[in-house]
C-alpha positions as CSV (number, residue, x, y, z in Angstrom):
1,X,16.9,-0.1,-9.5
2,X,12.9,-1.0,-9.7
3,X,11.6,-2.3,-12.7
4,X,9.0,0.4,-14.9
5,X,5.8,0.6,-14.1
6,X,2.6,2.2,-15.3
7,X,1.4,5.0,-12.5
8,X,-1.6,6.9,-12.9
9,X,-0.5,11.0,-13.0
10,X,-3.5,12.5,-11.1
11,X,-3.2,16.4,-10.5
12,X,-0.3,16.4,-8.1
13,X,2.2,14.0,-10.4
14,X,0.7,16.8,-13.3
15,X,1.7,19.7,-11.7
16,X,4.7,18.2,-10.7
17,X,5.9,17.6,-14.0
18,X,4.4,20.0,-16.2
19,X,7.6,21.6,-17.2
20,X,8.9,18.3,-18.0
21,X,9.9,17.7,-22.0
22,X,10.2,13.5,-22.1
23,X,9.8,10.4,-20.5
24,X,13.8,10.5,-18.8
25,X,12.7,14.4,-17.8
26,X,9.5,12.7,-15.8
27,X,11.1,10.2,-14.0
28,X,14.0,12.4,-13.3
29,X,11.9,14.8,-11.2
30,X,9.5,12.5,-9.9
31,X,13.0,10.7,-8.4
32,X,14.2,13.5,-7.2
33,X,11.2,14.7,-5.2
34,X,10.7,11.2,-3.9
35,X,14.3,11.2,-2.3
36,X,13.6,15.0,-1.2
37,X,10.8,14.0,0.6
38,X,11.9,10.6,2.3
39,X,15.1,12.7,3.5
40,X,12.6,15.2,5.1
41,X,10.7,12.2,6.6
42,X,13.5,10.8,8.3
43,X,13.7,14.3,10.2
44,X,10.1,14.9,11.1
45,X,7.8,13.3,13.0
46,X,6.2,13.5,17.3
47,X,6.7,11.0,19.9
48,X,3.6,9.2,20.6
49,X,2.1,6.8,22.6
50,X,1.1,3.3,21.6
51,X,-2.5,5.2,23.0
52,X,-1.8,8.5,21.1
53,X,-1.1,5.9,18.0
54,X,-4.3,3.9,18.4
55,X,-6.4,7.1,18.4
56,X,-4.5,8.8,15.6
57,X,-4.9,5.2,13.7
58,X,-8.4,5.1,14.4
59,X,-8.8,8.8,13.2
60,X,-6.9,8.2,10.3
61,X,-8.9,5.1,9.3
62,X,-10.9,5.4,6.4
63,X,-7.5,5.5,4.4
64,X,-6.2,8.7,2.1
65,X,-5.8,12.3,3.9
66,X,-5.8,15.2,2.2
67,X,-3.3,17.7,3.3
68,X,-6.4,19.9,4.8
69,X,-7.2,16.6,6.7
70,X,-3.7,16.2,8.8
71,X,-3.7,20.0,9.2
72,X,-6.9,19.0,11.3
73,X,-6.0,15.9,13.0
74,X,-5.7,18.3,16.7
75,X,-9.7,18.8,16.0
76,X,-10.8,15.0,15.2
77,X,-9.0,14.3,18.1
78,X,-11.0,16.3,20.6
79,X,-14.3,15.0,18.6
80,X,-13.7,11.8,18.6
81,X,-15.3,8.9,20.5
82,X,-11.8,7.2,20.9
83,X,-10.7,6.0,24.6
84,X,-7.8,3.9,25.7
85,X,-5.9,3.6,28.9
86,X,-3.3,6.3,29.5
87,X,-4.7,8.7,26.4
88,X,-5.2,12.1,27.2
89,X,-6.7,13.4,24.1
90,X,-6.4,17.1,25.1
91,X,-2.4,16.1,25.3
92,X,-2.5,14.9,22.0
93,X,-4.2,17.5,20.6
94,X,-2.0,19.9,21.5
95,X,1.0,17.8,20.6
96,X,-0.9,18.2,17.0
97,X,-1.0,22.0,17.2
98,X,2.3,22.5,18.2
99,X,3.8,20.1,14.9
100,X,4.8,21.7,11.6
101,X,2.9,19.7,8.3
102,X,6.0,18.1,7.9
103,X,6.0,16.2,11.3
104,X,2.3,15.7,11.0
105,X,2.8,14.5,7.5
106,X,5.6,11.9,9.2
107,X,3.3,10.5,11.8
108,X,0.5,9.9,9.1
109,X,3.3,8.1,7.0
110,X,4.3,6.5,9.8
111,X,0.8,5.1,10.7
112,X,1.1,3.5,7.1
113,X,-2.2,5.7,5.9
């Protein structure tokens, strides 16, 4: 078990646990959502190319993404300036399109951003 720590609640941890009574409540839920979601990560996620990564990690660059954001990675692909040997950005695209949020979700994860 992890020591406490201070986090910041911003709106998502609110909303999260607004039906939440105490402290014990709180971390209960926010536990329990953490290990829902790292379960679901384990089972989501596209095969990509070292080139498909480097575009996506360039893409993905300028840190946080909003969930509106990786809905439109397929888009910043096609308008972006990004070229590599062996990327065919209309291939990764469509790989994009073709993902549910949770496997897009999983490759952002997995890109560390």
């Amino acid at each position: 078990m992890n020591q406490k720590t201070k986090i910041y609640f911003g709106p998502p941890l609110s909303i999260l646990t607004e039906r939440e009574n105490n402290t014990l409540e709180i971390s209960g839920r926010i536990n329990r959502t953490a290990e829902r979601y790292l379960d679901i990560m384990k089972g989501h996620g596209i095969e990509l190319s070292e080139a498909e990564r480097a575009c996506l990690t360039k893409i993905c660059d300028f840190g946080f993404m909003a969930p509106s954001e990786i809905r439109e990675m397929a888009i910043d692909v096609r308008l972006s300036n990004f070229a590599a040997q062996g990327l065919d950005k209309e291939v990764l695209a469509q790989k994009l399109e073709a993902a549910s949020f949770a496997d897009l979700v999983a490759v952002v994860e997995d890109l560390g951003f």
